[in-house]
N, C-alpha and C positions, 0 to 999 in steps of 0.2 A: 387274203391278207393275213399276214402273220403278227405278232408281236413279241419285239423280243427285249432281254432284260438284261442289265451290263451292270458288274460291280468294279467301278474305276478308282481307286483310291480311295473306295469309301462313298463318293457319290454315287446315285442311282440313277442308271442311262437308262430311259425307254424309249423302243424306237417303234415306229407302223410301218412296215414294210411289203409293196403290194410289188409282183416281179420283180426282187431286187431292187426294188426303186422308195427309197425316201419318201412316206407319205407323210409323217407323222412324230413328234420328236418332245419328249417331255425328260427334263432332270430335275432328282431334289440332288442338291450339294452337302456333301458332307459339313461345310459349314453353315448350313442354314439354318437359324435359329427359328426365326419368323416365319410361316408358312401361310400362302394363303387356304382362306376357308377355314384356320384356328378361330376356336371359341375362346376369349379368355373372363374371367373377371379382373376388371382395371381399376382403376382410381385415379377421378381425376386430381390432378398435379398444380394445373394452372387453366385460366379463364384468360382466353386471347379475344378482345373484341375488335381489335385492329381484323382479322382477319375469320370472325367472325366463327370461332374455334375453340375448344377443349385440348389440353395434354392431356394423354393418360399414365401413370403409370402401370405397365403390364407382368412386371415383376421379371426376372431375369435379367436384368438391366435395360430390358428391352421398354419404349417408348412407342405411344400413341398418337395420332390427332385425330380428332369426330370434329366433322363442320355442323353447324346446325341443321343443313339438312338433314343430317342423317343419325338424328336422335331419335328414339322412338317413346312419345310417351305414356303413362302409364294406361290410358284407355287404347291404346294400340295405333294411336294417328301420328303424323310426323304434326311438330309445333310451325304452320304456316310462318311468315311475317317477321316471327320471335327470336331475340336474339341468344346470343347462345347464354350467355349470365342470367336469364330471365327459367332456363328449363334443366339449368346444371350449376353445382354448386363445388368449390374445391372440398375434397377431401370425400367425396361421393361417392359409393362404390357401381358399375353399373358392366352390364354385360354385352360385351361389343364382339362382330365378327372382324378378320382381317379380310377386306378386300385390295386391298394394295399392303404386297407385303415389301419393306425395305431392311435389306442385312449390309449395312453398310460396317465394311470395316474401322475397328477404330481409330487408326491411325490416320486413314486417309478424310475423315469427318470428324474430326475433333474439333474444328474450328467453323463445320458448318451450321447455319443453325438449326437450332433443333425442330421446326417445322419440317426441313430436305431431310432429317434423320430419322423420322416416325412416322411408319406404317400407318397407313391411313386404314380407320377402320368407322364401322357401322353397328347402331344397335338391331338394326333390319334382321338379323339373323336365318339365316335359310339352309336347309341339310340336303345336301343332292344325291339323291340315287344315281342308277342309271339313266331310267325313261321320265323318274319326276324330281324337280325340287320341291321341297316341304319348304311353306312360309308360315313359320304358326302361329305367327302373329296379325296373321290375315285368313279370313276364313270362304273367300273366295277362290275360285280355281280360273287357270288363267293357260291358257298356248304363250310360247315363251314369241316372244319379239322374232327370233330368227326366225320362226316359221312364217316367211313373206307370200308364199303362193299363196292366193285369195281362195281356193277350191279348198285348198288342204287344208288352209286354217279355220274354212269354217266347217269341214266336217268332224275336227279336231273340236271345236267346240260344242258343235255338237253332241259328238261321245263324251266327254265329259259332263256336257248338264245331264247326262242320263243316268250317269253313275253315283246315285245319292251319297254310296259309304266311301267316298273320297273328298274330302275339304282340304282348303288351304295350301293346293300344290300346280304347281306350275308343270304345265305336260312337255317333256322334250323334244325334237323333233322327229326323235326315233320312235315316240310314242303311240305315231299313226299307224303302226305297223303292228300293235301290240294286240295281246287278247287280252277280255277286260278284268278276266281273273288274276291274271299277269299286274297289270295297274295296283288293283286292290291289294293284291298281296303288297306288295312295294311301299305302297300307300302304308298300310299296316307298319312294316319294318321301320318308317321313317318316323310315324307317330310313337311309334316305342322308343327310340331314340330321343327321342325329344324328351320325352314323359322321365325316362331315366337322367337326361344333361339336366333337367328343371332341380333335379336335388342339390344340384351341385350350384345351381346361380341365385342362390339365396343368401348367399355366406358374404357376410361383411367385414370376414378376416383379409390377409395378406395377397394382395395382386396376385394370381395363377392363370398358368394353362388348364383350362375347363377339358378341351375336345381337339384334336389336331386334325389342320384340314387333311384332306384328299391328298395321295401321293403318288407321284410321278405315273404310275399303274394304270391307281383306279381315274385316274383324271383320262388318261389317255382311251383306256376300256371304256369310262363312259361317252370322249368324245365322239367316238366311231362304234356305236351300237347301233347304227343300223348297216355296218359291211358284214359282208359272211367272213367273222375271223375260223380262220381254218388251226392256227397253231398260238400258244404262249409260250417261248421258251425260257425260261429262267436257268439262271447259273448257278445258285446255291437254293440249297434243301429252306434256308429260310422263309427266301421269297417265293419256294414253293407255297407255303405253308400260309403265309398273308395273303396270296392271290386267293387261293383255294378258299379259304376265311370267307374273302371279300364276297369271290365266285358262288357260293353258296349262298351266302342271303340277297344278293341285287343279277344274277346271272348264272343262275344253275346250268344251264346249256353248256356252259363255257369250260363245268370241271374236268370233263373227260378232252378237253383239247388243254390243258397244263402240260410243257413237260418238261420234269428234268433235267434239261439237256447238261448240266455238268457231268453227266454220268459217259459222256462221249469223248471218245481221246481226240476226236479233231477239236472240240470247243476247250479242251484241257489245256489244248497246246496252243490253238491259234485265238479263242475267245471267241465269244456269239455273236458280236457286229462283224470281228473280220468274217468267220465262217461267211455270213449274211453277203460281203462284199458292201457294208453300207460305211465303214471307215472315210473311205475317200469322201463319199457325200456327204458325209458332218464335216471334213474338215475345209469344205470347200464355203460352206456356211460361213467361215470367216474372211474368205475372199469379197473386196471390193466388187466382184466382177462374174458371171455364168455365162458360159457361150450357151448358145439355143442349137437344139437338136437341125436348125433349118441354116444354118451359120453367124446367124447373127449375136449377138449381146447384150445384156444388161449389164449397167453399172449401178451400183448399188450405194449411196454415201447417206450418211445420219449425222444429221447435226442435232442441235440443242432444241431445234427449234421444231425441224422436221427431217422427211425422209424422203431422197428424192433419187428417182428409177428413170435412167435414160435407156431410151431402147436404141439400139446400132441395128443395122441392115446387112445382112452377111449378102455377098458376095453373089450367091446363083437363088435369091429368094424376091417376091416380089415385095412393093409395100403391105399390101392385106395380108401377106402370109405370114411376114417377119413381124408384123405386130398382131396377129391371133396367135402367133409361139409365143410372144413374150408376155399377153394376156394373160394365158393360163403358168408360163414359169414364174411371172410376176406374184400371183399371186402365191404359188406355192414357195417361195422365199420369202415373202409378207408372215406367212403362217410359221414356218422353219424358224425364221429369225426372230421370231415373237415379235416382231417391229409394232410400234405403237404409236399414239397421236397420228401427226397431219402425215397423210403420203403423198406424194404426187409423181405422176407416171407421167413422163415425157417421150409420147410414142411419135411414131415416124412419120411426120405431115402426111393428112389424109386429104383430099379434096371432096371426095364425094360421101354423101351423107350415109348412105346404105353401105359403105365401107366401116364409115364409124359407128355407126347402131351396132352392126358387125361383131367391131371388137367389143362395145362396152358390154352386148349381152350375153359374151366370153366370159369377161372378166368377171358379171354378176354372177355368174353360174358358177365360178370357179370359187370365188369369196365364200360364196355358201356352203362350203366344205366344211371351214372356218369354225371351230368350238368359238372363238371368240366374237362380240361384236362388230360387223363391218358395216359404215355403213358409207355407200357411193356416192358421192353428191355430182357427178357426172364431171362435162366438159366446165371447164375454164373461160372466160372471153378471150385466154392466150393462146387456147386449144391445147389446154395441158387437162390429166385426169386427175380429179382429188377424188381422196376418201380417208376416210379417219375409223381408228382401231383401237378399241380398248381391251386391252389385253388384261390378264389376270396374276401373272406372276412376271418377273424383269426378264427382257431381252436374252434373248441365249448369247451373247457375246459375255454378258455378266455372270450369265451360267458357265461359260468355259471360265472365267477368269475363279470364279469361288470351288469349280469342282476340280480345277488342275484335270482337264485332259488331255491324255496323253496317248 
């Protein structure tokens, strides 16, 4: 697998590309202000108990909301029961991460309210490596939720209660492959990060950016740490120079596969996605519609509400084949298109049961690719497939619209 780096108008394209084929697909836009996985110091604004909520201000013009749940108080426990006026106060300084980041333009949200306009964020705080996230606010160690195999997760927990000098980190799933010196180190870098952000979340000066999350790169780097990536191409000596940073402290292995490739007259002339040949498959991401390598189709349509995947049956393929093709491309356009909330797959009437066991445990297989949450809730009593997906940063449809590609 390669990874390659695109400077499109200022936005940062990065792609995973395993045989010229589209695995993997992360942009920051040049207009992004918000990022997810920023630390800031906020202030809260206003006390919402209609909805059970805090505004923050974040400084930059930029806007907050923290629900009660996701206050953290001062002995390290979330407030059960409590409502949010009972555990926050206006005009309070406090330190929140972004996990739902919103860059809404001003133009077109000046009239919504300001709840749809603020990033929704958490005092939970967590720093992610590659193979661990740091929660230091908790001093237990934890296998993250995606690792569902029963075998792997508990030899996963396992290796961790044996590793005394690692606290408070959650192991990734590329973890179980690691050596344990590997771990500790990481462990280390993350606890120093912390130790150094803590100077800066004491100040009860003027709303700031504390820490910027994760970009486009290292999000992608760590979601695929356990393929054998063979190459990083980058286009400019900058983003040499950040990978390499990064590469160095969470993934040494990785420095001697950087490359310059601006230094090549085919990527001078034609660019790194076209050399790649992956152009067409981003832009195919904004089609309604993918034919299946077996002839058939998915239609793809997103409403407000949800997301819903009809499968079509091409012409010389059976039912079982044309929906194990559309299993696995289903989900790889799930992942591509950062699609979120409710999805439902409306595959090709199956009659027999071992046909459908079939496909769903395709499609769990294929989910679990998935940096993001996925989680299956099977058949329907209409015989349709639901599963719901919490994504971490907006839809790539919103990323073409803010990064202008072209």
């Amino acid at each position: 697998m390669d990874i390659i780096t695109e400077d499109l108008n200022g936005s940062m394209w990065v792609a995973a590309v395993e045989k010229r084929r589209l695995i993997g697909l992360e942009v920051d836009p040049v207009q992004e202000i918000v990022r997810w996985g920023s630390v800031y110091m906020g202030r809260v604004t206003r006390i919402d108990t209609k909805i059970n909520a805090a505004f923050l201000d974040l400084g930059y013009e930029q806007s907050g909301i923290i629900f009660a749940a996701d206050v953290i108080l001062p002995d390290g426990t979330k407030p059960k029961g409590k409502k949010i006026g009972q555990i926050l106060r206006s005009g309070q300084m406090i330190a929140v991460q972004i996990k739902q980041a919103i860059n809404p333009a001003p133009d077109l949200v000046k009239d919504l309210p300001l709840s749809e306009k603020s990033s929704r964020v958490s005092m939970d705080i967590s720093l992610a490596g590659r193979h661990l996230i740091y929660t230091p606010l908790t001093k237990e160690n934890r296998v993250s939720k995606r690792v569902t195999n029963p075998a792997l997760r508990k030899s996963m927990q396992d290796m961790v209660r044996d590793i005394d000098s690692i606290q408070g980190c959650i192991l990734r799933s590329s973890a179980a492959n690691c050596q344990t010196d590997v771990l500790i180190r990481e462990s280390k870098i993350l606890h120093a990060l912390w130790d150094s952000l803590k100077n800066f979340l004491k100040t009860d000066e003027d709303p700031a950016l504390i820490m910027m999350g994760p970009d486009a790169t290292q999000r992608l780097l760590s979601d695929h740490a356990t393929e054998n990536i063979n190459r990083i191409a980058v286009s400019t000596m900058e983003q040499f120079q950040d990978i390499e940073d990064w590469c160095e402290l969470y993934a040494p292995g990785l420095v001697t596969k950087i490359d310059p490739a601006s230094e090549s007259e085919t990527v001078v002339r034609l660019g790194l996605f076209e050399s790649y040949g992956v152009i067409e498959d981003i832009d195919s991401l904004l089609r309604p519609y993918i034919f299946l390598t077996g002839g058939g189709s998915l239609i793809i349509q997103t409403t407000a509400a949800l997301t819903a995947i009809d499968v079509n049956q091409g012409m010389d393929s059976s039912i079982l084949s044309a929906n194990l093709d559309a299993a696995k491309e289903a989900a790889r356009q799930i992942r591509l298109r950062n699609l979120g909330g409710i999805v439902i797959i409306d595959f090709i009437n199956m009659k027999s049961k071992k046909d459908k066991d079939q496909v769903m445990a395709l499609l769990k297989k294929e989910i679990a690719k998935d940096p993001c949450t996925v989680d299956l809730h099977g058949w329907t009593k209409t015989g349709l497939m639901e599963l719901t997906r919490a994504r971490r940063t907006p839809p790539l449809k919103d990323r073409f619209d803010q990064a202008d590609f072209d």
